[in-house]
N, C-alpha and C positions, 0 to 999 in steps of 0.2 A: 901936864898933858904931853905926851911922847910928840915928838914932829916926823913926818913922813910915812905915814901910817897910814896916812887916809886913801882911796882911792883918785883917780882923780876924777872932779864930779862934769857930768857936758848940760851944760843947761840948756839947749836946745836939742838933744837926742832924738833921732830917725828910731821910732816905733812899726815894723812894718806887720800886718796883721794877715793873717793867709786868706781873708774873703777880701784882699787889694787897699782896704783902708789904713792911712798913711796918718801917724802923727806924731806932735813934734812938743816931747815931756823932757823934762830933766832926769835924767839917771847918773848911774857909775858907767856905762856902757854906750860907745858910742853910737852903735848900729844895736838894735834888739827886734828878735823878729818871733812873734807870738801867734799863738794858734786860735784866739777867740778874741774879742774885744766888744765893746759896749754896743758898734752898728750892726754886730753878728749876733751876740750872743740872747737865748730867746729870754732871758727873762726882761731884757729892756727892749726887743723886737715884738716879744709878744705873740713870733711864730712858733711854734715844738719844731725842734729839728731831733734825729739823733745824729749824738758825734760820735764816730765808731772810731774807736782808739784800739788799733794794731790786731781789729779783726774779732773786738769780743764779741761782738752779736752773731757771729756766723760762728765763733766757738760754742757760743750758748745754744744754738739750734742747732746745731749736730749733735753738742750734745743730751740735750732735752729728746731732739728726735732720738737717739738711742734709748734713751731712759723708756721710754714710750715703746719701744719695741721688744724691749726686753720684757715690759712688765706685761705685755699683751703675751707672749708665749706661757707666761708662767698659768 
């Protein structure tokens, strides 16, 4: 097995999650800062949310609204 290769590993790692919940996992990384986690995310919450990633839902309704407008002239 080669030496020096490995990362190095933080067994206590700062997970910080973007709805404030804070936890404390072993990674390669000492700080990790993530977009969803188990207290947010609906399938263990149980709530429907949507996660609008970089605006596709408002890409998709403009552009469905045009498709719709187009095909009403025809």
């Amino acid at each position: 097995m080669k030496q020096n290769i490995h990362p190095q590993y933080y067994p206590k790692s700062n997970i910080q999650c973007a709805c404030g919940a804070g936890l404390k996992r072993g990674a390669t990384k000492e700080n990790v800062a993530v977009e969803i986690c188990s207290q947010c995310h609906p399938y263990y919450t149980g709530k429907e949310k949507i996660i609008d990633a970089a605006g596709r839902v408002e890409k998709y309704k403009t552009r469905a609204a045009k498709a719709h407008k187009s095909s009403s002239k025809k």
